[in-house]
N, C-alpha and C positions, 0 to 999 in steps of 0.2 A: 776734144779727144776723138780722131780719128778711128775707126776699125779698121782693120785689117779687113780683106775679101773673107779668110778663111770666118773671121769671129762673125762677116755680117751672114754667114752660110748660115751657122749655127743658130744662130737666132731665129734666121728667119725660118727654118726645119723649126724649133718651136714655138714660134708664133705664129706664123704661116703671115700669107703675103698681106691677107686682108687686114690684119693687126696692125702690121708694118707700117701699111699704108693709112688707118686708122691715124696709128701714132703722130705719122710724119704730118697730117695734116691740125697737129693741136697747137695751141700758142706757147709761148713758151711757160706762163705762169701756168696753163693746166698741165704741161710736160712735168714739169717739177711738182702739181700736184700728186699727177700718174707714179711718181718716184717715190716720194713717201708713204702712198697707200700699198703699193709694192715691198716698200722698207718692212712696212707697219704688217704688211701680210705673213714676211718669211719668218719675222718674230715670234708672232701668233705659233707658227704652226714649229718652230724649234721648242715652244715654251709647251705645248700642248703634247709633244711627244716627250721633252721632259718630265711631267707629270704622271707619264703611262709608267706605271708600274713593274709594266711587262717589259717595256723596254727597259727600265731601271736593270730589270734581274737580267736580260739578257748584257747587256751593256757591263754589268759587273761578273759575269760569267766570261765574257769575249777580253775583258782586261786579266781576269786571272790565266787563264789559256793562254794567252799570245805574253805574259811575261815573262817562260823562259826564251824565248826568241830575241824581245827587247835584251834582256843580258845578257845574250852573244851576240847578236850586233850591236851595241854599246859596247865590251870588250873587244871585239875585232877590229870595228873601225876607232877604237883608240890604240890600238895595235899598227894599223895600217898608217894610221896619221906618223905614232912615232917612231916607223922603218921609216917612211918617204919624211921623216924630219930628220932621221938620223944619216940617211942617205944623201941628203944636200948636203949636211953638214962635211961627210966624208968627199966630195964634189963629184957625186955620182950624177949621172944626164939620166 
């Protein structure tokens, strides 16, 4: 898998060079270590903010808020899907 220039930018703005260079120098079974302990880190810390309470009440506070928005865009864009369906059908361009 290839990167892109743009995605190796990116990276490398958060890893910085010495990382990169770090990396580039491991073999391939510790590459694929460095991948799982990476895996095993972002789990940790999604499961660790799952638990925060705080974030629970905000999280269900940001869901009740933003639900009348989800049901006018849900209504809209099935509005919009069926003019531009209705529109082919009449052989509108």
């Amino acid at each position: 898998m290839a990167l892109s220039d743009k995605k190796l930018d990116k990276i490398e703005k958060a890893l910085g060079k010495e990382t990169m260079a770090d990396l580039e120098s491991l073999s391939e079974e510790l590459l694929k270590d460095h991948t799982v302990v990476a895996e095993f880190s972002i789990k940790n810390a999604i499961a660790e903010l799952e638990a925060n309470l705080k974030y629970q009440e905000l999280k269900e506070s940001l869901k009740a808020l933003s639900a009348g928005l989800r049901e006018v865009k849900k209504r809209q864009n099935s509005i919009i899907q069926y003019c531009l369906s209705l529109l082919e059908d009449k052989g509108a361009k």
